[in-house]
TIBABA-262638 format. One line per 3 residues: number of its first residue (from 1); their letters; for each residue x negated, z negated, y of C-alpha. Coordinates in pm, 1 decimal. Each point is the difference from the previous one (the first is absolute). Layout:
% residues N
NUM = A = X/Z/Y  ...;
//
This chain:
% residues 543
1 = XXX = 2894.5/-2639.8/4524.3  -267.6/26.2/-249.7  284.1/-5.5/-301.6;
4 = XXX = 131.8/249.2/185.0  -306.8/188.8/32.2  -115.7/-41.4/-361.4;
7 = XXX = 341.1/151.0/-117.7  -24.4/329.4/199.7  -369.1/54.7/-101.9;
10 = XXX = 160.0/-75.1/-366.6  234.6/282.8/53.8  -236.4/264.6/179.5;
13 = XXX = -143.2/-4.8/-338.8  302.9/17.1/-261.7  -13.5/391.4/-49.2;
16 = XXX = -375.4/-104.5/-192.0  100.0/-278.2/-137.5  275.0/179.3/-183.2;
19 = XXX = -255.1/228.7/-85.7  -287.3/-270.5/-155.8  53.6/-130.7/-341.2;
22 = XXX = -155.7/-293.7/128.9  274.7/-125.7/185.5  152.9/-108.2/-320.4;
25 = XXX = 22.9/-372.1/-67.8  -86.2/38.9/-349.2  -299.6/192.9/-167.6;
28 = XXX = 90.0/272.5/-266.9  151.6/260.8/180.6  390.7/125.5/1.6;
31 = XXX = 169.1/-27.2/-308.9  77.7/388.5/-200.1  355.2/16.2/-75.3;
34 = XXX = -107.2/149.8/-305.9  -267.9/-296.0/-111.8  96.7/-194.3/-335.6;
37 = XXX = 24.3/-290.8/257.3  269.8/167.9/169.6  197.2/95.9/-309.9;
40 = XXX = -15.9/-340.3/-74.6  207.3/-139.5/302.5  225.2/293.5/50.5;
43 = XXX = 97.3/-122.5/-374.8  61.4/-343.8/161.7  184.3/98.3/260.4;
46 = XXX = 225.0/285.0/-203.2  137.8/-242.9/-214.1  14.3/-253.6/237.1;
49 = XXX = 250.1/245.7/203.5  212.6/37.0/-284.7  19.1/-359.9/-102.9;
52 = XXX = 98.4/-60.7/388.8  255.4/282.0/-15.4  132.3/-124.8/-315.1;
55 = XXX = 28.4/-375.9/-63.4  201.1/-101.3/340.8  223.5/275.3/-43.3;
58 = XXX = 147.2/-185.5/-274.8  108.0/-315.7/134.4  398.3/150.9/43.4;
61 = XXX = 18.9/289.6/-295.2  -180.5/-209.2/-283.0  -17.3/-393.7/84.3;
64 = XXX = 355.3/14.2/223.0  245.5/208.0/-172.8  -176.8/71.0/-341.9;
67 = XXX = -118.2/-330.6/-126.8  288.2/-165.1/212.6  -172.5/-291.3/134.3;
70 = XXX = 92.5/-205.4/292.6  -56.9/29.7/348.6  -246.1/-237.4/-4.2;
73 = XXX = -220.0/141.3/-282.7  -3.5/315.8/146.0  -96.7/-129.9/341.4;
76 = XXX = -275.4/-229.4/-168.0  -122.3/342.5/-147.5  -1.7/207.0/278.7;
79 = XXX = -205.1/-307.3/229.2  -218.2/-9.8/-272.1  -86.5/387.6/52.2;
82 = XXX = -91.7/-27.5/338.0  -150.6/-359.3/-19.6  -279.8/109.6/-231.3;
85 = XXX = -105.9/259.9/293.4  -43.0/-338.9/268.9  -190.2/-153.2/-276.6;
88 = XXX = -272.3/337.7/38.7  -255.5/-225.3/235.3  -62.9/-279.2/-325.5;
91 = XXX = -80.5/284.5/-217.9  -193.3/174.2/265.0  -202.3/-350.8/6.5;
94 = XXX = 9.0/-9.4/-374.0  -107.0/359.8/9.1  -295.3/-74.3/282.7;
97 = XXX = -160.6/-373.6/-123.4  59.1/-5.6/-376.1  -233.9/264.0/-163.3;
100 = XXX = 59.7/49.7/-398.7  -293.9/34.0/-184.5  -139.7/104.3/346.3;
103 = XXX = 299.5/230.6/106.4  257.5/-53.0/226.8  252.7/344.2/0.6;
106 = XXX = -1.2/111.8/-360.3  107.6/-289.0/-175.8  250.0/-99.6/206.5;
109 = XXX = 129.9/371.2/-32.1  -8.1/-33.8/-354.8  165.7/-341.4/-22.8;
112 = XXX = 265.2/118.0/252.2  68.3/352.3/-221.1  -38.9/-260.7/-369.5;
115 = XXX = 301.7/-255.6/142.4  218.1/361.7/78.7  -76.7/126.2/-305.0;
118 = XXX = 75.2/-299.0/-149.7  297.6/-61.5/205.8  140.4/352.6/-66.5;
121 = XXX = -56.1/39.8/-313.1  238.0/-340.7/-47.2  266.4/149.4/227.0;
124 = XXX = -44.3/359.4/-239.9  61.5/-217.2/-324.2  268.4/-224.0/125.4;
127 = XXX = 395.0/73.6/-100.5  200.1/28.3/336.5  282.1/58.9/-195.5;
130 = XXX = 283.1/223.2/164.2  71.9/-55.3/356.3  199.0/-327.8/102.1;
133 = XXX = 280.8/156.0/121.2  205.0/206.8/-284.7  246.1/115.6/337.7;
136 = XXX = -61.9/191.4/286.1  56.0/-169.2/339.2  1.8/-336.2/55.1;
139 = XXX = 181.8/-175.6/-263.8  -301.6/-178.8/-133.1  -30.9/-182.2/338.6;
142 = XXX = -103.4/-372.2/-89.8  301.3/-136.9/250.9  255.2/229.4/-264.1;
145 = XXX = -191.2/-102.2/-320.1  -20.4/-379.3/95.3  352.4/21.9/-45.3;
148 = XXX = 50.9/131.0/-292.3  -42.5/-119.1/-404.3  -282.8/93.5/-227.2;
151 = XXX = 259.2/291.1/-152.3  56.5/157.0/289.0  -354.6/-56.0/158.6;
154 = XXX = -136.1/161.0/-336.3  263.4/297.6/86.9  -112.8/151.9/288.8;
157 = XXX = -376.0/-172.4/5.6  -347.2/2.0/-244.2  -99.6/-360.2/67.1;
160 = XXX = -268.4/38.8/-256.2  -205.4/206.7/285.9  -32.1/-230.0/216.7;
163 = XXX = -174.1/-230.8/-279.8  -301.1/142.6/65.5  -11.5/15.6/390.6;
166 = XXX = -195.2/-262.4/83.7  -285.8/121.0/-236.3  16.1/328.5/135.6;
169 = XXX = -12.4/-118.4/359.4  -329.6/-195.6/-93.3  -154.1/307.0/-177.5;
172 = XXX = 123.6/152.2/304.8  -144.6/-160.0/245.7  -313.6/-88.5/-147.9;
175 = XXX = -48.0/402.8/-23.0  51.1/35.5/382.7  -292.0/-359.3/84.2;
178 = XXX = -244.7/237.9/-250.5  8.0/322.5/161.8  -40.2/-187.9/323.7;
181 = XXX = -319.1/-146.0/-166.0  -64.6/358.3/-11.4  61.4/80.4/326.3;
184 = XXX = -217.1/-218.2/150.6  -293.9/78.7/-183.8  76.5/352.5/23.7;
187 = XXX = 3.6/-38.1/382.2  -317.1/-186.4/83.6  -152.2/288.7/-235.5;
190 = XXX = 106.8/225.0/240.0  -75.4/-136.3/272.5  -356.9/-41.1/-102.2;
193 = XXX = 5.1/382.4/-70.5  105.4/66.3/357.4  -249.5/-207.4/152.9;
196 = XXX = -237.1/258.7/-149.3  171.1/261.4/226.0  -175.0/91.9/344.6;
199 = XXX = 194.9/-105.2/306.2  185.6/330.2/107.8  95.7/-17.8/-405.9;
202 = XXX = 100.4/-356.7/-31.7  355.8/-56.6/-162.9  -19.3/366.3/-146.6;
205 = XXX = -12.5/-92.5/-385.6  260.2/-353.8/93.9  236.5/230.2/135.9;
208 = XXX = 18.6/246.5/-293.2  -11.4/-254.6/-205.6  319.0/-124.4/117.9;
211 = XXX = 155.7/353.1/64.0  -11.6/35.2/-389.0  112.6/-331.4/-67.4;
214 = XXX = 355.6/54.7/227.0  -5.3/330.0/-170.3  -1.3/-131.3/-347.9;
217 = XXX = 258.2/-256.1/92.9  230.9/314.3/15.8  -0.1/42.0/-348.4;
220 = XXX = 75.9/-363.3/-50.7  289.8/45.6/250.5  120.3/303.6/-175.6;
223 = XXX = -17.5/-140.3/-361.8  248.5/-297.2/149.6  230.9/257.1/159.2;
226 = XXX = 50.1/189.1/-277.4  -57.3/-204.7/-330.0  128.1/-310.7/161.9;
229 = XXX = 338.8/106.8/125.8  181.4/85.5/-257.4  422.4/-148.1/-22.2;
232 = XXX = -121.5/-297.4/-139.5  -224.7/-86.5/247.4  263.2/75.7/256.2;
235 = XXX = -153.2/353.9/74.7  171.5/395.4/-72.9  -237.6/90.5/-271.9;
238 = XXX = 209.0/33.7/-332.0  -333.6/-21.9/-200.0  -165.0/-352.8/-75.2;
241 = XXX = -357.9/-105.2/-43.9  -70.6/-348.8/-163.2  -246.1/-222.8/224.8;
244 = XXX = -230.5/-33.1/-290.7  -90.9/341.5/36.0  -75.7/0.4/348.8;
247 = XXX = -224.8/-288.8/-70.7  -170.1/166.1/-272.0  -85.4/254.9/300.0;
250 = XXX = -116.0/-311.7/182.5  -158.3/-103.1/-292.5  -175.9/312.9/-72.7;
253 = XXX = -126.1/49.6/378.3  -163.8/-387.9/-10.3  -201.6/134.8/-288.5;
256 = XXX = -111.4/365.3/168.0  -100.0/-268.0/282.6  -190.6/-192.2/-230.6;
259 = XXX = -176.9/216.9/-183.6  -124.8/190.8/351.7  -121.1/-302.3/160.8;
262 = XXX = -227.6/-50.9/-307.3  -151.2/341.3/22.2  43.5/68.4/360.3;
265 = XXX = -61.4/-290.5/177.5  -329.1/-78.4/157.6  -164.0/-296.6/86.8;
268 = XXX = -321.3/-167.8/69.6  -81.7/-315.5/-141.6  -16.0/-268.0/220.1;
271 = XXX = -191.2/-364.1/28.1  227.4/-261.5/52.1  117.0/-178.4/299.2;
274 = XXX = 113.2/-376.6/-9.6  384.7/9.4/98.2  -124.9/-246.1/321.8;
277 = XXX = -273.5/257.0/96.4  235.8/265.8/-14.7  261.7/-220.8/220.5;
280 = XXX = -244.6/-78.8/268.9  -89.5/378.3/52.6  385.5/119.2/15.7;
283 = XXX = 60.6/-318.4/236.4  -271.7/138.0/207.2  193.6/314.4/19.1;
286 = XXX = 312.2/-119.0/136.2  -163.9/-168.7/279.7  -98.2/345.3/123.7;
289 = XXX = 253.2/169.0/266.8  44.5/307.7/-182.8  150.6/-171.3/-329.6;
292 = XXX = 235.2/-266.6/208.3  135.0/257.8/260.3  104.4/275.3/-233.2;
295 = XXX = 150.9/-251.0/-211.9  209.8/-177.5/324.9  81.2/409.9/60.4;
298 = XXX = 123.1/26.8/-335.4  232.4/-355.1/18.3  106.8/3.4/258.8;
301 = XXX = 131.6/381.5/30.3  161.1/6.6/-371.7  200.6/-347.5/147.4;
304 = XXX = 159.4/261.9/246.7  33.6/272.5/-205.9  168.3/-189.0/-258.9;
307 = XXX = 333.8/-89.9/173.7  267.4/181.7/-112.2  352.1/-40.9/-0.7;
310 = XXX = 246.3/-162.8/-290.7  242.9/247.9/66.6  -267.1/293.4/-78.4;
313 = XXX = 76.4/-0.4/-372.3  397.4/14.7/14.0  -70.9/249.1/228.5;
316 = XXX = -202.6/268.9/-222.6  256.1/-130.0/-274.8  286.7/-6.3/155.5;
319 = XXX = 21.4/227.3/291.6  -276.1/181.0/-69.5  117.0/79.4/-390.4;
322 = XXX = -334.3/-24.0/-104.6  -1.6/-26.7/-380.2  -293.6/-112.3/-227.1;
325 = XXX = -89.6/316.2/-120.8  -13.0/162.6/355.4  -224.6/-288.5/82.0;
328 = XXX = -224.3/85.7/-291.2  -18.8/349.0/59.4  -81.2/-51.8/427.9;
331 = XXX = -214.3/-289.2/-148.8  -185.0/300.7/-199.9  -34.6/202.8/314.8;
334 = XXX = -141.9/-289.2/195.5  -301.6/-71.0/-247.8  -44.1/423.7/-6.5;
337 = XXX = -40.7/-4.1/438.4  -222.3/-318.1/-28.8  -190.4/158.5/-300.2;
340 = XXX = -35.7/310.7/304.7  -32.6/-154.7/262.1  -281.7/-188.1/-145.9;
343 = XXX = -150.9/275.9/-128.1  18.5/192.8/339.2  -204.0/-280.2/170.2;
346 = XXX = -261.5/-35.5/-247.0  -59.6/364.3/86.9  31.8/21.6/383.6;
349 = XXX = 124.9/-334.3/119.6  -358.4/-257.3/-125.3  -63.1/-66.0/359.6;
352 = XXX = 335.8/16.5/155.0  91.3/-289.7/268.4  140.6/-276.0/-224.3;
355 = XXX = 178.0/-160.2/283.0  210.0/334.1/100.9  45.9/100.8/-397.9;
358 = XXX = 170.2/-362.8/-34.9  182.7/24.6/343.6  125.8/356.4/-55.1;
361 = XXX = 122.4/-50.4/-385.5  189.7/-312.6/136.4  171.1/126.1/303.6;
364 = XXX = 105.5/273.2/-185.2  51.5/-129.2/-292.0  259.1/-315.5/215.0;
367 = XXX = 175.7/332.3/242.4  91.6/175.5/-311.9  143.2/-327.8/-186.2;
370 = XXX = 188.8/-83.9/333.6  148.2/322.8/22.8  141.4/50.7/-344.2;
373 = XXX = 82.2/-364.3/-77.9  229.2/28.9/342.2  148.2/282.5/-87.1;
376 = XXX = 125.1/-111.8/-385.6  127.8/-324.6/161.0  216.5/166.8/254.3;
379 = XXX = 99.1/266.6/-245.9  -150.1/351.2/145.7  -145.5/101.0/-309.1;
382 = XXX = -7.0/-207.2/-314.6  -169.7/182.1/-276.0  -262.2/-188.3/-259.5;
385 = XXX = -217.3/288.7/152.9  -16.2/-93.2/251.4  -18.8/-381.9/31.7;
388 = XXX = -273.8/44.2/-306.8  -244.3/135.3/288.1  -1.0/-368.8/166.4;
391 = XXX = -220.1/-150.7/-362.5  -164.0/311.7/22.4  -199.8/-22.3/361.6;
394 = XXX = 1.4/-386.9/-54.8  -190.8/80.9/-315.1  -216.5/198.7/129.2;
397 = XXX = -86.7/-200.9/335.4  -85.0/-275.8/-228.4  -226.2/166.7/-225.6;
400 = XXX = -222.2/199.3/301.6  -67.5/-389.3/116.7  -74.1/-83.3/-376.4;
403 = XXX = -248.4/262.1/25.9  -169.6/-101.7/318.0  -3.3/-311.5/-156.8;
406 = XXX = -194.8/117.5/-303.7  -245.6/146.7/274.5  -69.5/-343.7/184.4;
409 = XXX = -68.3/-150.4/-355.5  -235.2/225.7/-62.6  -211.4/-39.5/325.3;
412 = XXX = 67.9/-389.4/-29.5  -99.3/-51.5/-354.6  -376.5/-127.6/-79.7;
415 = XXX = -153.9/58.6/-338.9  141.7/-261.4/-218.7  349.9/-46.9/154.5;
418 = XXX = 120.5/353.2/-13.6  306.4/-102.3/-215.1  80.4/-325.4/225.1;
421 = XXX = -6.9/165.2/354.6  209.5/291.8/-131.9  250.7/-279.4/-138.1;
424 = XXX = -6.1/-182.0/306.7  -4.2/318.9/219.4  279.8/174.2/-139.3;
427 = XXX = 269.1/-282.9/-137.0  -4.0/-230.6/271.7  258.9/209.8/182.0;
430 = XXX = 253.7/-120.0/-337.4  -81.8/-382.5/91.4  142.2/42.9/331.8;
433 = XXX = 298.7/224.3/-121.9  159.8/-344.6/-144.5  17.8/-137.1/363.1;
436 = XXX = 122.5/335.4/129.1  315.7/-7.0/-171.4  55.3/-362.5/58.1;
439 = XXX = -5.9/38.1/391.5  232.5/302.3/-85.1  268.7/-206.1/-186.9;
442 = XXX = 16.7/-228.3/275.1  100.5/316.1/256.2  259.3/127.9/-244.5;
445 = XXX = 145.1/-334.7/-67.0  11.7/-27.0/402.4  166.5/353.0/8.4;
448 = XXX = 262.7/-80.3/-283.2  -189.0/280.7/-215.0  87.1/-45.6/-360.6;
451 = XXX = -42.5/229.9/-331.8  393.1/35.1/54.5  75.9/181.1/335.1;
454 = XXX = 7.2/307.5/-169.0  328.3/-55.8/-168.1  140.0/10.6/404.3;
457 = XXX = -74.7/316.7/70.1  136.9/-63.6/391.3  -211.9/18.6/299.6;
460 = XXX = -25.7/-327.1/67.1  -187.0/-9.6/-342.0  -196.3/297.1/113.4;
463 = XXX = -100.4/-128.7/285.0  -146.5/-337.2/-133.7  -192.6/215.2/-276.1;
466 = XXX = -126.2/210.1/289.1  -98.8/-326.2/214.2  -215.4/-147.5/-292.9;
469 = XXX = -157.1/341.3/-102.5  -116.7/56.0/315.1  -156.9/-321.6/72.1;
472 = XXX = -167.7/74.1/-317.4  -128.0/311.9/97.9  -134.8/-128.3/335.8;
475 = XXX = -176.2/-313.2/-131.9  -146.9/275.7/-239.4  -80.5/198.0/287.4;
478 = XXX = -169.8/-320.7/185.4  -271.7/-18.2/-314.2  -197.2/268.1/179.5;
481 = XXX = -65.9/-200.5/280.2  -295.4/-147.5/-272.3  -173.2/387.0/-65.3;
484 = XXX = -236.8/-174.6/269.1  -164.3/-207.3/-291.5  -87.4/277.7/-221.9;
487 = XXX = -326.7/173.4/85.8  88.3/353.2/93.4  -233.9/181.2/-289.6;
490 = XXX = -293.0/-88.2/-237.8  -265.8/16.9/285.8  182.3/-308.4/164.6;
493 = XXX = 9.6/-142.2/-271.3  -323.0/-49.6/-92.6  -112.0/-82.3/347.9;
496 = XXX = 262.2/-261.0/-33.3  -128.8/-140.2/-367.7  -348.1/3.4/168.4;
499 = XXX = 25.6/-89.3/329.1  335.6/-170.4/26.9  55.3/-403.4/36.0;
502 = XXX = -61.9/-274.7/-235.7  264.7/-226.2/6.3  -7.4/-362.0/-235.5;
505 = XXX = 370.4/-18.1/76.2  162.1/315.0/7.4  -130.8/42.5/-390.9;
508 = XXX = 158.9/-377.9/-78.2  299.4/127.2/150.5  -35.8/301.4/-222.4;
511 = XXX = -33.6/-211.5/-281.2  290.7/-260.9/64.7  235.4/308.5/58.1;
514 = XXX = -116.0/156.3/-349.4  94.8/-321.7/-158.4  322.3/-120.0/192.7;
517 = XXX = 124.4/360.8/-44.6  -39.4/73.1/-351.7  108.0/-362.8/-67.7;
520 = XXX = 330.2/106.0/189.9  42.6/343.1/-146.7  6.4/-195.4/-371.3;
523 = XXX = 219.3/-293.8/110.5  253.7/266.6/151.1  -21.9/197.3/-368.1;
526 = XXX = 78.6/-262.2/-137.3  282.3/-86.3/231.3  120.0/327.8/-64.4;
529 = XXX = 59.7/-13.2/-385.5  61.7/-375.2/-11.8  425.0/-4.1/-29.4;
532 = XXX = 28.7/-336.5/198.8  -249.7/122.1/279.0  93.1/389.2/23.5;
535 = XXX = 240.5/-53.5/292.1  -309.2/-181.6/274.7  -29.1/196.3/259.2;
538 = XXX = -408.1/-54.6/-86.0  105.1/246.1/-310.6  217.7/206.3/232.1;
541 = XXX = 341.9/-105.6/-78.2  240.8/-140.6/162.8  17.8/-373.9/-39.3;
//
């Protein structure tokens, strides 16, 4: 009862303490959007949308079909994309206990936008020759050409492009583990800034932030749809672009970046912390409720939300007729509604219910997947635009929880582990993903649900698809069951970081799961684009 009672006379109060600049957790006052400081990360986070936009778009057009290199190469590239983003939580501890000459964001900026710069300006120099395949269609196919003499392989094929693949998919990928670098540093920045905000502010400046960044990544979506998709790249375009210049772009960009976080960029100087002192504070932290509980909300909901079906991609393929340029263009739209939406919120949404803003952008986002994916099986209306609207709300559900996510962080955080907690906060819905899709496999292997059923387009076919989409959609549907975890607003929350348990266990529990999970999202990469080990269930195949 006297919890109870200390939380009502907490929110008797709230219309002042939205009011009082000193309900911020930081001194300093709210950040001007106008301030060189400002400038400085909006720069960050510009190019950073572009770069995002940009470099996994072409894992099909340029490293696929272009350069011609094998399945496994192109996988290994496109794991190594998204794998730098799960390593975000070591450079957010990089970022928080290793201080440079007594400064923790700027040179890690800088060293993150110096290895792109470097990295592009490789990929801008380097000959990619003409593209692999000198015929349209599928004749280059490595099953055709492994049959075939050096004459007639030299006929229809460049093999001198794929010389330089490998190289290019190291330049590559280091590229994509530096602006990461960038990321993180960029983020704990930010959420440092916000901490300055008062409480009926809080999360303002974060969520514009990331409204510009998914609006930026338009332009990187638009330069792939449109300079990337030309006949030799398997696209309708008739004119062609060579990679080099789009990395000259890239290249071009990294330096813009580098030369604003130099002037822009501001930062006190710092005394520094021994790595252990720094470990025992942050170990401190995750004994505390508030850091433990948002975390299990965050786990244990994205390992629900993450089932879904094998036979969802034949579907948009297949049935659906989804090509990859209508993906790229609804892909477009869905970073312009999240750029929006989070826009709209930082204006009028700051101290919206984050339980109900979760719940509602699920359920609807799950009833309008349902509906449409039903009707494209069954074949009531199949149109690409129409099945294109299912990526669309899914996109969008999953970026309004990435934003509430950002908004825990930010209450969570302590000064000195801005850029860990926002690491931990925010990815440790991807380490549970892995698991997700394992479970998954197992129901569709149960169900007989293979990347095939498509080609039997008979109701016995549609109904099996229908069966394993649907239990998709309600295990999805049975992640909201955990909304009781997160604290309803940033009120709780704080009553929660102040006043909430201390538990010796839960934060060893914390800490085992970090480890055993991010252990187990790298073994299952590397399961993935190891030949001999592709086909393990653990690296969802079908061994």
């Amino acid at each position: 009862m006297q919890t109870a009672t200390v939380v009502l006379e907490a929110k008797d109060s709230i219309e002042y303490i939205h009011m009082d600049d000193s309900s911020a957790m930081l001194p300093g006052g709210a950040l001007s959007l106008s301030s060189s400081e400002a400038r400085g990360l909006f720069c960050q986070y510009i190019v950073l949308g572009i770069l995002y936009g940009i470099l996994p778009g072409l894992v099909y057009p340029l490293f696929d079909l272009y350069l011609g290199l094998t399945g496994y190469e192109v996988i290994a590239y496109s794991l190594l994309v998204s794998f730098s983003w799960l390593l975000r939580i070591l450079f957010g501890i990089l970022s928080d206990s290793v201080a440079i000459k007594g400064y923790r964001r700027k040179p890690w900026m800088l060293l993150g936008w110096a290895i792109c710069i470097l990295s592009f300006g490789y990929l801008m120099a380097a000959d990619f020759h003409e593209p692999f395949c000198k015929t349209l269609g599928n004749e280059c196919n490595y099953t055709i050409l492994s049959h075939l003499n050096a004459s007639e392989k030299d006929r229809i094929s460049n093999l001198a492009t794929i010389n330089n693949g490998h190289l290019i998919i190291i330049a590559s990928a280091f590229s994509t583990i530096a602006y990461a670098m960038v990321s993180s540093a960029s983020d704990a920045m930010m959420v440092h800034y916000s901490q300055r905000e008062p409480m009926g502010l809080r999360g303002r400046f974060a969520a514009i932030i990331y409204a510009v960044r998914a609006f930026t990544g338009i332009l990187g979506h638009i330069y792939v749809c449109v300079f990337v998709n030309s006949k030799s790249l398997g696209g309708d375009f008739t004119f062609d672009i060579k990679p080099n210049i789009g990395f000259a772009l890239l290249f071009l960009l990294s330096m813009i970046a580098f030369a604003c976080t130099v002037k822009y960029i501001v930062e006190p100087c710092i005394e520094r912390v021994k790595f252990m002192t720094w470990l025992s504070q942050f170990y401190h932290l995750m004994h505390k409720q508030v850091l433990w509980q948002v975390c299990a909300f965050r786990f244990l909901f994205s390992l629900f939300s993450s089932f879904h079906s094998q036979a969802m991609l034949p579907v948009f393929e297949q049935w659906g007729r989804v090509t990859p340029l209508d993906a790229s263009i609804m892909d477009s739209c869905s970073l312009l509604s999240i750029a929006l939406a989070f826009w709209y919120i930082s204006r009028v949404g700051i101290n919206w219910n984050w339980r109900w803003l979760i719940g509602l952008a699920t359920t609807s986002s799950i009833a309008l997947e349902i509906t449409i994916t039903l009707i494209t099986i069954w074949d009531i209306q199949r149109t690409p635009s129409v099945m294109l609207i299912v990526p669309f709300a899914d996109q969008l559900a999953f970026s309004i929880r990435l934003l509430v996510a950002i908004f825990c962080a930010i209450e969570i955080a302590e000064l000195g582990n801005e850029g860990t907690v926002f690491g931990l906060v925010t990815n440790i819905n991807n380490w549970s993903t892995p698991f997700g899709v394992l479970l998954n496999s197992y129901i569709d292997k149960t169900l007989n649900v293979s990347e095939t059923m498509w080609l039997k387009d008979f109701p016995t076919a549609q109904h099996d698809t229908s069966v394993s989409i649907l239990i998709s959609f309600c295990i999805q549907l049975l992640a909201l069951v955990w909304l009781g975890l997160l604290p309803p607003q940033k009120l709780e929350m704080q009553f929660m970081k102040n006043e909430g348990s201390y538990a010796r266990g839960a934060a060893r529990l914390l800490l085992l799961i970090s480890i055993l999970c991010l252990s187990f999202s790298i073994v299952t990469t590397a399961f993935t684009i190891t030949p001999d080990a592709s086909c393990f269930r653990l690296a969802n195949g079908h061994c």
